[in-house]
OpenMM code with the backbone's topology and positions (N, CA, C; nanometers):
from openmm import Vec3, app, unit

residues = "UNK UNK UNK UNK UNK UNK UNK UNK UNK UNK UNK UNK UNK UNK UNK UNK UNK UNK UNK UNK UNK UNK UNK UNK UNK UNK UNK UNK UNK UNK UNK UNK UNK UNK UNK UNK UNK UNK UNK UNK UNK UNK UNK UNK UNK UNK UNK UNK UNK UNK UNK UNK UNK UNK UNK UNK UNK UNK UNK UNK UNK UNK UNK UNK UNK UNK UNK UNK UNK UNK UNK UNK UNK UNK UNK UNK UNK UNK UNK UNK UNK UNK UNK UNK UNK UNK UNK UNK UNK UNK UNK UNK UNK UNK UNK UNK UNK UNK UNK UNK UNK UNK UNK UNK UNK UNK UNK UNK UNK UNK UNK UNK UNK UNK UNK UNK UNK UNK UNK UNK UNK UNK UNK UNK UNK UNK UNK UNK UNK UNK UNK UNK UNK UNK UNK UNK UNK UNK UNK UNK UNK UNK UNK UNK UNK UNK UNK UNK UNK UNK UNK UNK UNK UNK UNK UNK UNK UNK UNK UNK UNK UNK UNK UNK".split()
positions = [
    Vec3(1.0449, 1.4381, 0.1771),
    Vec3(1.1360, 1.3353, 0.2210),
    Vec3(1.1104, 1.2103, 0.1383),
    Vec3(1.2193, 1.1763, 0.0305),
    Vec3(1.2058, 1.0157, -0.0436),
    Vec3(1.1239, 1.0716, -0.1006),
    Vec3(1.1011, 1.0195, -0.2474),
    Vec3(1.0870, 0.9920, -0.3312),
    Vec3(0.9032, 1.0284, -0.3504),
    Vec3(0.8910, 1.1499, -0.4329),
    Vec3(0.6945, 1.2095, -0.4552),
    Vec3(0.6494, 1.0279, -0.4406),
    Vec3(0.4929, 1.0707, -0.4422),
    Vec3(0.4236, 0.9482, -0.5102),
    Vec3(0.3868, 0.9845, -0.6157),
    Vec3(0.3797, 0.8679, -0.6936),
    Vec3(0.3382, 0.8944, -0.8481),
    Vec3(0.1957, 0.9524, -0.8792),
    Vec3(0.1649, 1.0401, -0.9325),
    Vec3(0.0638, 1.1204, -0.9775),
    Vec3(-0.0861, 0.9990, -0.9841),
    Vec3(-0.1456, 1.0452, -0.9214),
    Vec3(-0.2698, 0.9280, -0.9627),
    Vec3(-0.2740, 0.7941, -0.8844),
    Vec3(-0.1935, 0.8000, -0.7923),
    Vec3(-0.1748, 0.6783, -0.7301),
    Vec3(-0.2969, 0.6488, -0.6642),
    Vec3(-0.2546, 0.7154, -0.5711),
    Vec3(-0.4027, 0.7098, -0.3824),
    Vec3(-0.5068, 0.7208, -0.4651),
    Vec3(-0.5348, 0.8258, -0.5894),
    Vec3(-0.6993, 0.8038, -0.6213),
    Vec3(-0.7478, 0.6881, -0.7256),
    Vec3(-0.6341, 0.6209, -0.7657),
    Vec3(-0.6529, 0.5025, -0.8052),
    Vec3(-0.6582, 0.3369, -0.7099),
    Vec3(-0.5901, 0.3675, -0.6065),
    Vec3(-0.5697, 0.2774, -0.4880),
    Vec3(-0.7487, 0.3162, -0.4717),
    Vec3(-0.7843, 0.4492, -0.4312),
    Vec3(-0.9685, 0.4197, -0.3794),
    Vec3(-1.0062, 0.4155, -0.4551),
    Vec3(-0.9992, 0.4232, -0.5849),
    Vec3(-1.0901, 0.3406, -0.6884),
    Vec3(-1.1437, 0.2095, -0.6920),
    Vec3(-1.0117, 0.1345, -0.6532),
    Vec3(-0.9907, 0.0207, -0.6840),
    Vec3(-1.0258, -0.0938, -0.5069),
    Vec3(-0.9874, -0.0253, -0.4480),
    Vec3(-0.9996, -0.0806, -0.3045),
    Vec3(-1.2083, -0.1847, -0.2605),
    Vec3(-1.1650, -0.3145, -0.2551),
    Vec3(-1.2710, -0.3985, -0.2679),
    Vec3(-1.3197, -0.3871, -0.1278),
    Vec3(-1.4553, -0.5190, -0.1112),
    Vec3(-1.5615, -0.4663, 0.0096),
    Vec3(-1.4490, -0.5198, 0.1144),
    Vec3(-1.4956, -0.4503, 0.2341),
    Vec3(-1.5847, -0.3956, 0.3035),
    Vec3(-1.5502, -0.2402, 0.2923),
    Vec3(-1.4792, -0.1627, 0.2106),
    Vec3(-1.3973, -0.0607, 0.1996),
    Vec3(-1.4637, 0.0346, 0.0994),
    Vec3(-1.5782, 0.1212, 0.0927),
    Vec3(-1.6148, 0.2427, 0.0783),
    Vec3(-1.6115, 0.3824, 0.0972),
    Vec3(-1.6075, 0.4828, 0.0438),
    Vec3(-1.6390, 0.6060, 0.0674),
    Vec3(-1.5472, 0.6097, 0.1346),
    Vec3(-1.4121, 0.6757, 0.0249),
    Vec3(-1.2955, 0.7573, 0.0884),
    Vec3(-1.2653, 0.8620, 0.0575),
    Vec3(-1.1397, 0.9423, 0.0804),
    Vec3(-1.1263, 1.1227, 0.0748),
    Vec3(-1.0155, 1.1075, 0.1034),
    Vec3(-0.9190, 1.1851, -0.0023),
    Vec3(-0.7413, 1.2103, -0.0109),
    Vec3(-0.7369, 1.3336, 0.0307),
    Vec3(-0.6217, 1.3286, 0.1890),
    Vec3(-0.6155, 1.4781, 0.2200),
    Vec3(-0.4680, 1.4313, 0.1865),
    Vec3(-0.4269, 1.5799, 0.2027),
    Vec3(-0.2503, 1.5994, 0.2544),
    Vec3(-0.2290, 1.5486, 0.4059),
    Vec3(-0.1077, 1.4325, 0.3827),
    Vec3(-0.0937, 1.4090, 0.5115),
    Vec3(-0.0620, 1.5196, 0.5996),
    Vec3(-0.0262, 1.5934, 0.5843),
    Vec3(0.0028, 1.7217, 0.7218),
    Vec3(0.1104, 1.6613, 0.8064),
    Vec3(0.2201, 1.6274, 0.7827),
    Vec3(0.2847, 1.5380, 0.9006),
    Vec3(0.4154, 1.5877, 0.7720),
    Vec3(0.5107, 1.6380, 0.8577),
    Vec3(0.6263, 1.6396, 0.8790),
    Vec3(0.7291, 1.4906, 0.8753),
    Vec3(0.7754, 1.4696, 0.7492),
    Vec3(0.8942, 1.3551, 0.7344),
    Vec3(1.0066, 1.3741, 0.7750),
    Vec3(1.0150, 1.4708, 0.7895),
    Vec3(1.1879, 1.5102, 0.8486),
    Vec3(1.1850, 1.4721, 0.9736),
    Vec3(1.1171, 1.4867, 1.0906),
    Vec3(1.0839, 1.4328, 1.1929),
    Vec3(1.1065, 1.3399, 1.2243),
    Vec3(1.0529, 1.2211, 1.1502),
    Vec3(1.0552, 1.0644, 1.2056),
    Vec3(1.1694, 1.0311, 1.0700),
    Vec3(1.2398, 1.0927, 1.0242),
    Vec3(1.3737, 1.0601, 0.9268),
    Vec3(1.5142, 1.0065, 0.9946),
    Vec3(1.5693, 0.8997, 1.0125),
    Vec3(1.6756, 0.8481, 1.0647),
    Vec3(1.7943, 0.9152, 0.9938),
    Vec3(1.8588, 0.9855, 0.9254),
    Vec3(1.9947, 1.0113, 0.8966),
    Vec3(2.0781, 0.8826, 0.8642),
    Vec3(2.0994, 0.8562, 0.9752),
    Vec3(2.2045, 0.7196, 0.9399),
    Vec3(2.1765, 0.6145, 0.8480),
    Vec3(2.0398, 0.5945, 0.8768),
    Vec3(1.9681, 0.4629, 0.7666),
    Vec3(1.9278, 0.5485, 0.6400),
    Vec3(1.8956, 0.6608, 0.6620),
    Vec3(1.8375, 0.7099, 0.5348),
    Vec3(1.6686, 0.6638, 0.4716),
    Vec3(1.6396, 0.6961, 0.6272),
    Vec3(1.4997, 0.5754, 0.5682),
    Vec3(1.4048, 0.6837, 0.7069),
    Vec3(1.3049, 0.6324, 0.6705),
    Vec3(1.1723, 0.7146, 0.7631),
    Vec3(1.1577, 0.5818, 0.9179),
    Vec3(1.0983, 0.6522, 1.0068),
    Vec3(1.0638, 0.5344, 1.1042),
    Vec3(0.9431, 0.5275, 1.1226),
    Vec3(0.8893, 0.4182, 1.0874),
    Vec3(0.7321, 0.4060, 1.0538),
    Vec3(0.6682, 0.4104, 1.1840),
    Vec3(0.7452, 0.3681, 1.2730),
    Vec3(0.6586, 0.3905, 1.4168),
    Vec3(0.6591, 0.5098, 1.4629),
    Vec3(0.7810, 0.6227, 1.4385),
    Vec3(0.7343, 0.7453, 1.4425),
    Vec3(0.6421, 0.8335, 1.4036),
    Vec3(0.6807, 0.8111, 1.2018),
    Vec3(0.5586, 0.8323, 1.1359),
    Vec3(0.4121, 0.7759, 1.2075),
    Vec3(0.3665, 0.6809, 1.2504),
    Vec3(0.2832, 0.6784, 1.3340),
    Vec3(0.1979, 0.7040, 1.3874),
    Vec3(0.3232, 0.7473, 1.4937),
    Vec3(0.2691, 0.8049, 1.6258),
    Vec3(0.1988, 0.9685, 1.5614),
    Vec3(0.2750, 0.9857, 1.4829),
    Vec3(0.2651, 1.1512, 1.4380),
    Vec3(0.1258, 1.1460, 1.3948),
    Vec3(0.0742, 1.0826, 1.2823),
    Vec3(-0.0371, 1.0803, 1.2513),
    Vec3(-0.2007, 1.0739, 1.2948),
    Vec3(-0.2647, 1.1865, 1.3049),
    Vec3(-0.3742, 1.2198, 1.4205),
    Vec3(-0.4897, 1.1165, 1.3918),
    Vec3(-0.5168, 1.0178, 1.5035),
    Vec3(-0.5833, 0.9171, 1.5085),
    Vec3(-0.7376, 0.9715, 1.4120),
    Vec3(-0.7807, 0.9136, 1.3360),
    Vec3(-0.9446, 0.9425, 1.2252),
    Vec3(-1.0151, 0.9619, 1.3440),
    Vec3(-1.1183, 1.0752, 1.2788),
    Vec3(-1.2623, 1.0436, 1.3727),
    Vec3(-1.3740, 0.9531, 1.3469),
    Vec3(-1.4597, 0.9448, 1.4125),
    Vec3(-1.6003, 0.8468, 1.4156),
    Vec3(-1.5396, 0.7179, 1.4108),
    Vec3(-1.6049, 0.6292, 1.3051),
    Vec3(-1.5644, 0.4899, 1.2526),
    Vec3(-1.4991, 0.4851, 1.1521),
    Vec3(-1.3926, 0.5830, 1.1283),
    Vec3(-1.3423, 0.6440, 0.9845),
    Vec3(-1.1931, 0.5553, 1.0209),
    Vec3(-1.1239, 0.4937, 0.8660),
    Vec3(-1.0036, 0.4304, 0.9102),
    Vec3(-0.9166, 0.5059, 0.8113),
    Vec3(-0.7638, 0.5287, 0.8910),
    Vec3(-0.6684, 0.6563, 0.8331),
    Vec3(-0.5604, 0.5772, 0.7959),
    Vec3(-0.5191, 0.5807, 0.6216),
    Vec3(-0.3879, 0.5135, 0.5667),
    Vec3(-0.3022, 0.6273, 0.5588),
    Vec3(-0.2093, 0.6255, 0.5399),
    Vec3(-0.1034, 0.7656, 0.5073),
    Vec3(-0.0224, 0.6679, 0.4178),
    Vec3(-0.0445, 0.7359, 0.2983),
    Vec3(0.0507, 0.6553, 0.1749),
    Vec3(0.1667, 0.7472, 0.1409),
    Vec3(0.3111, 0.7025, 0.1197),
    Vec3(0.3999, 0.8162, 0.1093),
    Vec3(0.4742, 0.7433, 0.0162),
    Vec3(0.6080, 0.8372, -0.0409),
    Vec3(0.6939, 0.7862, -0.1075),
    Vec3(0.8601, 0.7437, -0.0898),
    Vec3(0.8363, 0.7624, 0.0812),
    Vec3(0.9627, 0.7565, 0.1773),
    Vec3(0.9622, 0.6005, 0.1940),
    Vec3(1.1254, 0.5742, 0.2200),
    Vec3(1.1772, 0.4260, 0.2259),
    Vec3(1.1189, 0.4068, 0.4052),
    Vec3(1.0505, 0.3348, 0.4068),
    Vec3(1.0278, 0.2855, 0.5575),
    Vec3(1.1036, 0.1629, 0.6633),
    Vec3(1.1058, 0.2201, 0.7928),
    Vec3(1.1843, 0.0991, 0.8733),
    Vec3(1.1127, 0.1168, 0.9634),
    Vec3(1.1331, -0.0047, 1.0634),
    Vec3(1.0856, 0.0040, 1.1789),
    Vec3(1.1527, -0.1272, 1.2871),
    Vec3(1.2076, -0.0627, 1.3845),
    Vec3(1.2527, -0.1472, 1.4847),
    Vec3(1.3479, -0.1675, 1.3707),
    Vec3(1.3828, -0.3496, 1.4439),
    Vec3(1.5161, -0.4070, 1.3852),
    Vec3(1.4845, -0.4518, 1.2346),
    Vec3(1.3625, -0.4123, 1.1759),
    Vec3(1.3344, -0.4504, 1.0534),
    Vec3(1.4560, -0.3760, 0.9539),
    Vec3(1.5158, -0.3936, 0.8212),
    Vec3(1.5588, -0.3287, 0.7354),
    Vec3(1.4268, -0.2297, 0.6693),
    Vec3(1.3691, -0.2991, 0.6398),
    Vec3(1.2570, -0.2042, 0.5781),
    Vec3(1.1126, -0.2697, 0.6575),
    Vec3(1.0349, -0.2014, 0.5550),
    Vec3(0.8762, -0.2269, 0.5817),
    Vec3(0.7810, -0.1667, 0.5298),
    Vec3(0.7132, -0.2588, 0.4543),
    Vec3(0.5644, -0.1518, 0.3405),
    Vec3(0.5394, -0.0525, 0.4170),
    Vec3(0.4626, -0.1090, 0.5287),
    Vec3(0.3231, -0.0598, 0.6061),
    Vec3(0.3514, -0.0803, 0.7387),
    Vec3(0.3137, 0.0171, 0.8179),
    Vec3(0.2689, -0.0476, 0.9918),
    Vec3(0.1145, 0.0089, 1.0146),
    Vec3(0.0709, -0.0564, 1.0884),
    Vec3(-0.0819, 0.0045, 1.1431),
    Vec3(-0.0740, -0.0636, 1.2362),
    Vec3(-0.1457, 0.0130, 1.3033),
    Vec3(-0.2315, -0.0175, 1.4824),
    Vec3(-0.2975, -0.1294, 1.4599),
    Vec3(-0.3068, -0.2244, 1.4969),
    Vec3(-0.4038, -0.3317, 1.5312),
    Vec3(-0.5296, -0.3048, 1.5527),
    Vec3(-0.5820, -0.2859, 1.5007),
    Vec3(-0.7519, -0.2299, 1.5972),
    Vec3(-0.7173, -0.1035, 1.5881),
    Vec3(-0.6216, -0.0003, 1.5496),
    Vec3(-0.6126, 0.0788, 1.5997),
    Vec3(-0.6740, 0.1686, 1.5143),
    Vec3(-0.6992, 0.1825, 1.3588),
    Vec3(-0.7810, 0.2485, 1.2531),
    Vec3(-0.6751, 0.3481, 1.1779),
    Vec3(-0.5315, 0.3631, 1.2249),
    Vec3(-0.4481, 0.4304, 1.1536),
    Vec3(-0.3532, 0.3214, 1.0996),
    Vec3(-0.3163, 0.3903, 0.9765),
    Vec3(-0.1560, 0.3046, 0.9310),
    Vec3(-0.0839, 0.3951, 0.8625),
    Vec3(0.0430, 0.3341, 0.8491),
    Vec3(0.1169, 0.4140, 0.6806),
    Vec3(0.1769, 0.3244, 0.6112),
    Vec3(0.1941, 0.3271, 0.4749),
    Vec3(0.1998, 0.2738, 0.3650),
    Vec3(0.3032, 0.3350, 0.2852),
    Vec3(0.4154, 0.2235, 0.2532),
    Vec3(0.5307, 0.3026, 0.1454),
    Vec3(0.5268, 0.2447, 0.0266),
    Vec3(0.4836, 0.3472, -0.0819),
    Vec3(0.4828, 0.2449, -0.2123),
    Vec3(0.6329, 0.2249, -0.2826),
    Vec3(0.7365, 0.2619, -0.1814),
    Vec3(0.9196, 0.3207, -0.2135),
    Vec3(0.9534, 0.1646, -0.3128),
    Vec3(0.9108, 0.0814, -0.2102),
    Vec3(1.0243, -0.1210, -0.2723),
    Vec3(0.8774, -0.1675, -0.3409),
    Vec3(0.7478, -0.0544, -0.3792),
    Vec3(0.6513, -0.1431, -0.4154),
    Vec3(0.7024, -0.1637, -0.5984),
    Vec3(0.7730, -0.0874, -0.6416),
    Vec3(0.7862, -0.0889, -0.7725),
    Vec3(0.8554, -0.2124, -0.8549),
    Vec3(0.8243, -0.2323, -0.9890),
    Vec3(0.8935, -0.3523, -1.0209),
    Vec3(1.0501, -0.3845, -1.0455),
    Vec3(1.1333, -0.4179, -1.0182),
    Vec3(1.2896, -0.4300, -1.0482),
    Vec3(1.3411, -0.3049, -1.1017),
    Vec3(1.3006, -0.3038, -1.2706),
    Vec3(1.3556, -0.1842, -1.3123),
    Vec3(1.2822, -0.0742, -1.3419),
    Vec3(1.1864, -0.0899, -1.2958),
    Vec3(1.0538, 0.0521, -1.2872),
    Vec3(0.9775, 0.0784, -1.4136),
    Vec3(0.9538, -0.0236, -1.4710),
    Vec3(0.8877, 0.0214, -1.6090),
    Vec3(0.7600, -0.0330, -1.5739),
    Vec3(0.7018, -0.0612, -1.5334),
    Vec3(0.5769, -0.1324, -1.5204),
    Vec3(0.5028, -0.0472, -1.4353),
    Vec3(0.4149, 0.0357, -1.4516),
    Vec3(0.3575, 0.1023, -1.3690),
    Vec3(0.2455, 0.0178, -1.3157),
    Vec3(0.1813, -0.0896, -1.3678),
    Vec3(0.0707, -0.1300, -1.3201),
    Vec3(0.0702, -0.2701, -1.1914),
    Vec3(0.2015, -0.2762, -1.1881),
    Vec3(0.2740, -0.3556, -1.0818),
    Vec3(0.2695, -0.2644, -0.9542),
    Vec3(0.3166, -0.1385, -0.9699),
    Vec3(0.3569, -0.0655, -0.8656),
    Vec3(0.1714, -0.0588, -0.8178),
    Vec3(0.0757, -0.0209, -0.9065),
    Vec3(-0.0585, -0.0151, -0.8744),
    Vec3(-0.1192, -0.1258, -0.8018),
    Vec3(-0.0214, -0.2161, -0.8812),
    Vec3(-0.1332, -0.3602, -0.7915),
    Vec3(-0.0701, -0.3721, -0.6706),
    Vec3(0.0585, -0.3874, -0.6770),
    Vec3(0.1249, -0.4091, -0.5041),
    Vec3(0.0350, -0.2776, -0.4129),
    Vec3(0.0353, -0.2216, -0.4792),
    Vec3(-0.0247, -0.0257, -0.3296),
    Vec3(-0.1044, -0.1056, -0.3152),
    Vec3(-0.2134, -0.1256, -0.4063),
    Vec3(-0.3203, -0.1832, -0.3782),
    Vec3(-0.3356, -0.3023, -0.2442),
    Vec3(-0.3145, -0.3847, -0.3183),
    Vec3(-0.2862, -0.5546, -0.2124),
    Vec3(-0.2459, -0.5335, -0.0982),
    Vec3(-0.1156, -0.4245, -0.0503),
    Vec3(-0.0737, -0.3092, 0.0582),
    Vec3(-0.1490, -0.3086, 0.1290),
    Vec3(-0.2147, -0.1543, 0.0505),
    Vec3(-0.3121, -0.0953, 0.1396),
    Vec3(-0.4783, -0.1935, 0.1867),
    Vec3(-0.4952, -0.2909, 0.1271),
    Vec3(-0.5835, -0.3827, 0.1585),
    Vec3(-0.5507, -0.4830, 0.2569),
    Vec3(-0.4043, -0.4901, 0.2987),
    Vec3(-0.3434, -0.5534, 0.4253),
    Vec3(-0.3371, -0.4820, 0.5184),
    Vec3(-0.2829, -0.3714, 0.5485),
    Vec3(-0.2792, -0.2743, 0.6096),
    Vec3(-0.4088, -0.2254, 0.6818),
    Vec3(-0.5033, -0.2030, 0.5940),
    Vec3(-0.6563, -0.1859, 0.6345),
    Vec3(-0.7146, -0.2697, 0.7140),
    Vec3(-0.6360, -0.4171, 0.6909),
    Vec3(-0.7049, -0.5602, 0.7331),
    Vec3(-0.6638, -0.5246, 0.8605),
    Vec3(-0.5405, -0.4516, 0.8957),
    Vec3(-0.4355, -0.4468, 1.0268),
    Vec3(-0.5606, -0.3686, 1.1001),
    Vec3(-0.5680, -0.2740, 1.0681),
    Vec3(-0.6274, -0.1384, 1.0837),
    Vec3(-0.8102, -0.1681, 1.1793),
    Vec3(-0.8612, -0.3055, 1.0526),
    Vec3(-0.9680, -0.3516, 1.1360),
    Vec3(-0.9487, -0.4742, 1.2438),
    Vec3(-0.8273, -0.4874, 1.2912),
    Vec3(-0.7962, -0.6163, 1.3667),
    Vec3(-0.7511, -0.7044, 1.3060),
    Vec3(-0.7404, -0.7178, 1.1671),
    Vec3(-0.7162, -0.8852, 1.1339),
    Vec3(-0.5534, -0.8986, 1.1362),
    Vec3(-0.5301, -1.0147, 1.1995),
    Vec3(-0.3954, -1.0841, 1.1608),
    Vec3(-0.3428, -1.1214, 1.0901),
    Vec3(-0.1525, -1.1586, 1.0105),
    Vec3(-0.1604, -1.2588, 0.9719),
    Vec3(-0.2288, -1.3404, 0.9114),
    Vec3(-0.2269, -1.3992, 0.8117),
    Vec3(-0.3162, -1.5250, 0.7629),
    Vec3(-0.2667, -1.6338, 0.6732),
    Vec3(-0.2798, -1.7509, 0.6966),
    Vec3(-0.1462, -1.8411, 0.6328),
    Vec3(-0.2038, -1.8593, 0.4791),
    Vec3(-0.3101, -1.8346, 0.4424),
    Vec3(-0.3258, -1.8583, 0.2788),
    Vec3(-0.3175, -1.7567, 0.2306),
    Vec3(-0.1854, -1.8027, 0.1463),
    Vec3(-0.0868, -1.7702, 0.0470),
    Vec3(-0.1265, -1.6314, -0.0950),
    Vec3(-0.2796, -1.6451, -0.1252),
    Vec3(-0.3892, -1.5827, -0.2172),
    Vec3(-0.4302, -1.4278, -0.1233),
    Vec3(-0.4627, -1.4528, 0.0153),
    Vec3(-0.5181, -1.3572, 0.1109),
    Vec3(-0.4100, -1.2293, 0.0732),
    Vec3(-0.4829, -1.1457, 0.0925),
    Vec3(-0.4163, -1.0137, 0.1441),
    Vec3(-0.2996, -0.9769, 0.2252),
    Vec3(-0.3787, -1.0323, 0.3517),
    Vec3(-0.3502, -1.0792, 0.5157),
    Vec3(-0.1951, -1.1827, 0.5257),
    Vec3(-0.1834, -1.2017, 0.4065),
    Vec3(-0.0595, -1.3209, 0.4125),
    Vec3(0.0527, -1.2084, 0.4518),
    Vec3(0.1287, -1.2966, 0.4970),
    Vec3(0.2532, -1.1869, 0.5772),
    Vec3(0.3528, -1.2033, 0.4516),
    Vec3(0.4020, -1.1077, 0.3785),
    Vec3(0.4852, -1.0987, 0.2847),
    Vec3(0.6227, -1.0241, 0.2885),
    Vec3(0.7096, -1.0715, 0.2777),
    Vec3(0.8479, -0.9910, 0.3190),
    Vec3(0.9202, -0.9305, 0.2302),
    Vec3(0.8602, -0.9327, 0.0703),
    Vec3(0.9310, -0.8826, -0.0703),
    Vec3(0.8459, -0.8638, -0.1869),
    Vec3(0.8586, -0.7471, -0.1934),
    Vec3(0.7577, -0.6825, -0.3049),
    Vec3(0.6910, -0.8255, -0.3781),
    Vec3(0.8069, -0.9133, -0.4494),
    Vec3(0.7232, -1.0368, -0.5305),
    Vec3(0.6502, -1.1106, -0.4812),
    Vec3(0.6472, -1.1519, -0.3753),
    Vec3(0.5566, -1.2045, -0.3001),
    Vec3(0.4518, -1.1719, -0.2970),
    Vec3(0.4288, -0.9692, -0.3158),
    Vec3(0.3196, -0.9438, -0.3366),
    Vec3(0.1717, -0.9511, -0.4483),
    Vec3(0.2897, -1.0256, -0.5562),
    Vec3(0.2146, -1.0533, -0.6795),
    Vec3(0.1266, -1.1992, -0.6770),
    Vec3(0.1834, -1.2875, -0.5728),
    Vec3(0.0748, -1.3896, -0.5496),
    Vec3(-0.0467, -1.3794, -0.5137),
    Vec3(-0.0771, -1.2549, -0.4300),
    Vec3(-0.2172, -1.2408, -0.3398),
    Vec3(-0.2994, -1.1666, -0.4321),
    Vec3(-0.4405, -1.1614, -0.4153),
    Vec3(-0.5093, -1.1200, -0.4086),
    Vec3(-0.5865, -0.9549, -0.3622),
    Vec3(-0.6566, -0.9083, -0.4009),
    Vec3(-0.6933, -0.7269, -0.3313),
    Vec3(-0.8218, -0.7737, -0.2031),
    Vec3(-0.8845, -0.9206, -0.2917),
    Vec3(-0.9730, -0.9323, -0.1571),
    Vec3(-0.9444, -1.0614, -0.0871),
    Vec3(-0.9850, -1.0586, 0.0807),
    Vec3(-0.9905, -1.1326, 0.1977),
    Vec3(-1.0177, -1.2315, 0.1334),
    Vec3(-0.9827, -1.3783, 0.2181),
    Vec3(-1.0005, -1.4766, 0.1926),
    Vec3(-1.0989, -1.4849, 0.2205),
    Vec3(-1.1958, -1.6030, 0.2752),
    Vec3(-1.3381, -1.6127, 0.3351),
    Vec3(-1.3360, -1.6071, 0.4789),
    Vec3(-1.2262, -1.6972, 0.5586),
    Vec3(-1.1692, -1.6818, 0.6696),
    Vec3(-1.1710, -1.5349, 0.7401),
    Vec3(-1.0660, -1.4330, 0.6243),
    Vec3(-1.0593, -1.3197, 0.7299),
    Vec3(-1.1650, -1.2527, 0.6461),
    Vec3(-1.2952, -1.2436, 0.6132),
    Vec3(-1.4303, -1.2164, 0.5513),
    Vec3(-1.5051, -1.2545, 0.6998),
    Vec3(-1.4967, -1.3750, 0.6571),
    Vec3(-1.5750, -1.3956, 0.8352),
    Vec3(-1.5209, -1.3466, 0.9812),
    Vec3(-1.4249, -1.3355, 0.9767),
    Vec3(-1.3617, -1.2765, 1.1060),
    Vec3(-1.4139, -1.0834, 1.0523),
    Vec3(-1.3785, -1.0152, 0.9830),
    Vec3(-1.4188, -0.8606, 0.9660),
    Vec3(-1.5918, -0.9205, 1.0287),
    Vec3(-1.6858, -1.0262, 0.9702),
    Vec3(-1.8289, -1.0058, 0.9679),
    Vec3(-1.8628, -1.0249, 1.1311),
    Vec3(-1.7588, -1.1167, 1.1855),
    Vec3(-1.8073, -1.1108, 1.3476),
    Vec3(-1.7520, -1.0283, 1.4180),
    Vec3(-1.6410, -0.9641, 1.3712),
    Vec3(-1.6102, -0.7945, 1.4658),
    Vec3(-1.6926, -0.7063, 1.3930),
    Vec3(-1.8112, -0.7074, 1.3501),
    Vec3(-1.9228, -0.6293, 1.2837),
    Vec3(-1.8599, -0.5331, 1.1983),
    Vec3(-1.7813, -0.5141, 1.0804),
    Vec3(-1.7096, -0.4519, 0.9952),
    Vec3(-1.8076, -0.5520, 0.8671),
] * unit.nanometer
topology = app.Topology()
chain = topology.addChain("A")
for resn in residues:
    res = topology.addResidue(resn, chain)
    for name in ("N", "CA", "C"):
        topology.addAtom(name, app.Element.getBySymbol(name[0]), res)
């Protein structure tokens, strides 16, 4: 469903993925897209996708990176959703690409910056109003080129007092 991911992606996303974020492992998501697929919009429903996805074990935190256009609720689209605290998310690298798709290392840095927000979701963190952070709430791929892959100091200290 939508569009492969590009060859090399996810094991370049954990290559690249900064602290507090170690020791990861690319499975097949196992989850069915046709399922949480809207027809009418032509787009995946990220809160379905979701729900579908079998919560990680231990202290282990679960991204599901795909190549399906994502929505959710009254949103038009949406990168990523994750649980709050909850240790799962999913991640669309579909609107991460640059305008006319020649730039592959754009599409790398946005997954990236993504999945390092997403994760932030994943360990509790919110929102965050500086602009550089991860954590900054961004509504268009370009936006994503302002931030940063690591936490500000702010949400550094907030991961260090929820003991992450």
């Amino acid at each position: 469903m939508g569009p492969k991911l590009p060859d090399g992606l996810a094991r370049w996303v954990l290559e690249h993925l900064p602290y507090p974020f170690i020791g990861s492992t690319i499975v097949p998501l196992g989850v069915d897209l046709g399922e949480c697929h809207d027809r009418h919009r032509n787009q995946v429903d990220a809160g379905s996708l979701l729900q579908e996805l079998p919560p990680p074990s231990d202290d282990l935190l679960k991204m599901a990176l795909v190549g399906a256009d994502l929505f959710y609720s009254v949103m038009t689209y949406v990168f990523g959703l994750t649980e709050l605290g909850g240790r799962r998310g999913v991640l669309s690298c579909y609107r991460l690409r640059d305008e006319l798709g020649t730039r592959p290392e754009i599409l790398l840095q946005r997954t990236l910056v993504e999945t390092v927000h997403e994760l932030g979701h994943s360990l509790g963190l919110v929102h965050c109003v500086v602009g550089e952070c991860p954590m900054h709430r961004t509504l268009w791929a370009e936006g994503i080129d302002t931030k940063k892959e690591t936490y500000c100091p702010s949400c550094l200290a907030t991961l260090v007092k929820n003991g992450h």
